[in-house]
C-alpha positions as CSV (number, residue, x, y, z in Angstrom):
1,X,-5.0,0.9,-21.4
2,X,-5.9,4.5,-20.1
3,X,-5.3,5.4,-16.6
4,X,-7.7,8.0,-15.1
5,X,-5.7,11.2,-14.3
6,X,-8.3,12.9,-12.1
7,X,-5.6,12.6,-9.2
8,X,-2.0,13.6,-11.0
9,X,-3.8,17.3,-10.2
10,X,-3.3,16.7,-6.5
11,X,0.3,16.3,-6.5
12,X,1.7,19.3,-6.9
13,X,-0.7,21.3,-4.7
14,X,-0.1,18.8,-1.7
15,X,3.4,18.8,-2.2
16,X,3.2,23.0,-1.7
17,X,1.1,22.1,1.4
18,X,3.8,19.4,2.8
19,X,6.2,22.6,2.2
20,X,4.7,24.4,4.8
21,X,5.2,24.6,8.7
22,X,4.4,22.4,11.4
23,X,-3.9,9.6,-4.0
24,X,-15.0,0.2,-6.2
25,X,-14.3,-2.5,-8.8
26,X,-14.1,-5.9,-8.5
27,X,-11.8,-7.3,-6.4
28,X,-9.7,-10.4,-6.3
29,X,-9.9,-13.0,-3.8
30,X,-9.7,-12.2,-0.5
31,X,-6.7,-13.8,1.6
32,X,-7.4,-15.8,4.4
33,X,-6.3,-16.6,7.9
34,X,-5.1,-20.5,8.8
35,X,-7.9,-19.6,12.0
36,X,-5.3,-19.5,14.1
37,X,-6.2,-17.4,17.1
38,X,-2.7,-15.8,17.9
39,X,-2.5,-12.3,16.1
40,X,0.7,-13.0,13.4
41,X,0.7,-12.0,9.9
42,X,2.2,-15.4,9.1
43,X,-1.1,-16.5,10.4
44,X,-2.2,-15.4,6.5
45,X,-2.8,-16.3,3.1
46,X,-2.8,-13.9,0.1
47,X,-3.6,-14.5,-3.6
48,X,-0.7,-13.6,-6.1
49,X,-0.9,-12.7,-10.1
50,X,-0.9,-15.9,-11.2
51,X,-3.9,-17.0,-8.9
52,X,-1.7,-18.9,-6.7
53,X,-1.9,-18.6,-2.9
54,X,1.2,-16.9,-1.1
55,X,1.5,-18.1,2.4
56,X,3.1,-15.2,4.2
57,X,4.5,-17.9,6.7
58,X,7.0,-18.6,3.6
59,X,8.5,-15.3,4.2
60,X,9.4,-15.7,7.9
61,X,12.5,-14.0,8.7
62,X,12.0,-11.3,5.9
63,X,11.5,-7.9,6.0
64,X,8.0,-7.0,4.6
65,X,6.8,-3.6,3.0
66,X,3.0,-4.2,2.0
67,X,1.4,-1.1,0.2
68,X,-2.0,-0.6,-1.5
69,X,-1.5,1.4,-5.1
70,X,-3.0,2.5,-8.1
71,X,-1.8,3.0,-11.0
72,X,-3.6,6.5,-11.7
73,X,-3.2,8.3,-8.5
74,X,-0.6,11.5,-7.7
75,X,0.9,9.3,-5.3
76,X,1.8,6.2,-8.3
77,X,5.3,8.1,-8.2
78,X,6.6,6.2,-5.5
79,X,7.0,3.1,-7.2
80,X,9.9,4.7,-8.6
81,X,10.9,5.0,-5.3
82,X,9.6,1.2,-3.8
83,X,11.5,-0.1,-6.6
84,X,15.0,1.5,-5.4
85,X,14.3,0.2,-2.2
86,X,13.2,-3.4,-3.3
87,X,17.0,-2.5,-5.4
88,X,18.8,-1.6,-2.5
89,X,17.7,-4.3,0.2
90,X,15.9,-7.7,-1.5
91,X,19.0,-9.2,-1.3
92,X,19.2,-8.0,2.3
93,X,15.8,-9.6,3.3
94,X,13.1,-6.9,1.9
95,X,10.3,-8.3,0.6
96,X,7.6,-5.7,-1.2
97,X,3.9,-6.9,-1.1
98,X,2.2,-5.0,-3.6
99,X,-1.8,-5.1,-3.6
100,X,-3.4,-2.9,-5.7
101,X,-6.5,-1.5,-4.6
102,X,-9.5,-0.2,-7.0
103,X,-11.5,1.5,-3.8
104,X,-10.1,4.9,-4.1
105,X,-10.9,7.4,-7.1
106,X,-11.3,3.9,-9.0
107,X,-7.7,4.5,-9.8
108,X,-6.7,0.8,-10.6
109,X,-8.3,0.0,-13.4
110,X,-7.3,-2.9,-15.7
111,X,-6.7,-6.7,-14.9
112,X,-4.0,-8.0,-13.0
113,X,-1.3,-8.2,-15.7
114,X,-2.2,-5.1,-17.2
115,X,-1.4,-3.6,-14.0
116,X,1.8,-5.2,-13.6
117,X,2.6,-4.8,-17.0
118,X,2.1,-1.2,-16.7
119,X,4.2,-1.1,-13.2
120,X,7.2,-2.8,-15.1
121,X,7.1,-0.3,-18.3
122,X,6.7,2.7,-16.6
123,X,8.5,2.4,-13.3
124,X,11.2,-0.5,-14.2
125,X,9.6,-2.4,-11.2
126,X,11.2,-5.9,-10.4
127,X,9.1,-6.8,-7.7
128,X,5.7,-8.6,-8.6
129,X,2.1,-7.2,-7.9
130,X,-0.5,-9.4,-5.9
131,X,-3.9,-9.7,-6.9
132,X,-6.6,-7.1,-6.7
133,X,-8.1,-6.7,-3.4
134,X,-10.1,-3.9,-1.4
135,X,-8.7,-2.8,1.9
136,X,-12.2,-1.0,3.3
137,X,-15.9,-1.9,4.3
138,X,-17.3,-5.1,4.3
139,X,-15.1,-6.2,1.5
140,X,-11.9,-5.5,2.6
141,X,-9.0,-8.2,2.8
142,X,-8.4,-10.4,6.2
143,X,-5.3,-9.4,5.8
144,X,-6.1,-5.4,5.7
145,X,-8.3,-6.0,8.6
146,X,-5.9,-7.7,10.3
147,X,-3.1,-4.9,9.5
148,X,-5.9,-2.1,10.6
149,X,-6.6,-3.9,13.4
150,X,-3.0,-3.9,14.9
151,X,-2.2,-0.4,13.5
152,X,-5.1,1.6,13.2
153,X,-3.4,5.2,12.6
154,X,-0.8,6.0,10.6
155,X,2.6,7.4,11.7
156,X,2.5,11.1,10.4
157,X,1.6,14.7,11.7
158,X,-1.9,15.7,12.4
159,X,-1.4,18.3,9.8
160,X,-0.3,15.9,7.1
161,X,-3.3,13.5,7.5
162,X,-5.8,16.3,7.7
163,X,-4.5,18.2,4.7
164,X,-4.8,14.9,2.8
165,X,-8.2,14.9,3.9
166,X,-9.2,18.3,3.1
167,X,-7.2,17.8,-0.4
168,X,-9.5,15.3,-1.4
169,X,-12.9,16.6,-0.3
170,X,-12.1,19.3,-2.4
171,X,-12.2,17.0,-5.5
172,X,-15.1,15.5,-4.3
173,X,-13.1,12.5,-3.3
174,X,-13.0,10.4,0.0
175,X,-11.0,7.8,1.6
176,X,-10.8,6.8,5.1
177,X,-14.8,6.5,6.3
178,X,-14.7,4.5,9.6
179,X,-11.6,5.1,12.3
180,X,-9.1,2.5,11.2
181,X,-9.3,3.0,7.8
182,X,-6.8,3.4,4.8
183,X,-6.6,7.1,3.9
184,X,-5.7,6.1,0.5
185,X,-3.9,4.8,-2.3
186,X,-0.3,4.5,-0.8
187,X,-0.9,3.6,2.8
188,X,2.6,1.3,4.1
189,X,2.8,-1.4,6.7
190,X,6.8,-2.1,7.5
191,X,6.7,-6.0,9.5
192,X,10.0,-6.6,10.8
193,X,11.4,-10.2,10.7
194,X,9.6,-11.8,13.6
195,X,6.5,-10.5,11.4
196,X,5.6,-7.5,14.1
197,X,4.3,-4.3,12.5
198,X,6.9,-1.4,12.9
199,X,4.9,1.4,11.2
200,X,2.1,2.0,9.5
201,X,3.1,5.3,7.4
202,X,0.6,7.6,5.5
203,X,0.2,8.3,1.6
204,X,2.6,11.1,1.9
205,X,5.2,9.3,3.0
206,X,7.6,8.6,0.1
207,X,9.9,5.3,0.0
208,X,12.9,7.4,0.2
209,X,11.5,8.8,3.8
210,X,11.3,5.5,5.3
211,X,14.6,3.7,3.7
212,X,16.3,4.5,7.3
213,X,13.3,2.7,9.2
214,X,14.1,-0.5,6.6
215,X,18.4,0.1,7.0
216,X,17.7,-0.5,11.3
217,X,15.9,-4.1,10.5
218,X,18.5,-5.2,8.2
């Protein structure tokens, strides 16, 4: 299978611009809320791989890292980095939800396993990818809404999320289109273990940047 590499160009000059002062098909089945009316991410149900239904109210007491990736963007790096994490603190509690996401630069292309197949050849990954899903517009995940909803800006400079922006207009590329929305390929929700959102961090910011914000919920 051949990734598109439209985005692997962006790296290098965002990473210049980082340097200075001051990454739609068809997607899988949508997860669901129990319709419980209390706000909980365990309120949720998400679909895996296999087609089987994760209930996120299995993974009380864990630490959760969900992420949207692709598998051809700049950013598809950092699953060198999620997997050191997942490494360094699964058997402390860390779970990482991985759901890739087609929406942006169609830069998940390929079926479920081919995706995960890819993950675990290229990037030694141990933890599992959930199925396809889109995180924007009408389409977009209950769960996505549900983690825009509670979080609806990431946690980064003003400069970082407008040089992302610019980045990708220049390429004729756009993410985030209504105020809430993902920016893009590599967005990260952190839940701590009572299943309350800690952070919602921006594309830019690598897994090695946030392994102190996982170390304080261990």
């Amino acid at each position: 299978m051949k990734y598109p590499s439209r985005l692997f160009a962006l790296a290098a000059p965002f990473a210049l611009f980082l340097a200075l002062p001051g990454c739609a098909a068809k997607a899988g089945a949508p997860s669901s809320s129990k319709g419980n009316t209390t706000m909980n991410i365990y309120e949720y149900t998400v679909k895996a791989r296999n087609g089987a239904t994760l209930d996120l109210a299995t993974l009380r007491g864990k630490v959760l890292l969900i992420v949207n990736t692709a598998t051809g963007c700049g950013f598809t790096p950092q699953y060198e980095g999620l997997e050191k994490l997942y490494a360094k603190y699964h058997a402390k509690g860390l779970e990482i939800l991985d759901f890739p996401c087609d929406q942006f630069g169609h830069q998940a292309p390929g079926s479920d396993d081919e995706i995960h197949n890819f993950c675990a050849l290229k990037y030694n990954t141990t933890f599992d990818q959930l199925s396809k899903i889109e995180v924007n517009g009408d389409g977009a995940d209950p769960l996505f809404k549900f983690l825009k909803a509670a979080r609806p800006k990431d946690d980064a400079p003003e400069a970082a999320i407008a040089g992302l922006r610019d980045l990708l207009a220049k390429h004729g590329l756009a993410g985030a289109k209504d105020p809430g929305d993902i920016e893009w390929n590599f967005t990260k929700f952190l839940i701590d273990r009572s299943g309350d959102i800690v952070k919602r961090f921006h594309p830019t910011t690598t897994p090695e940047a946030i392994d102190a914000e996982i170390a304080a919920l261990m």
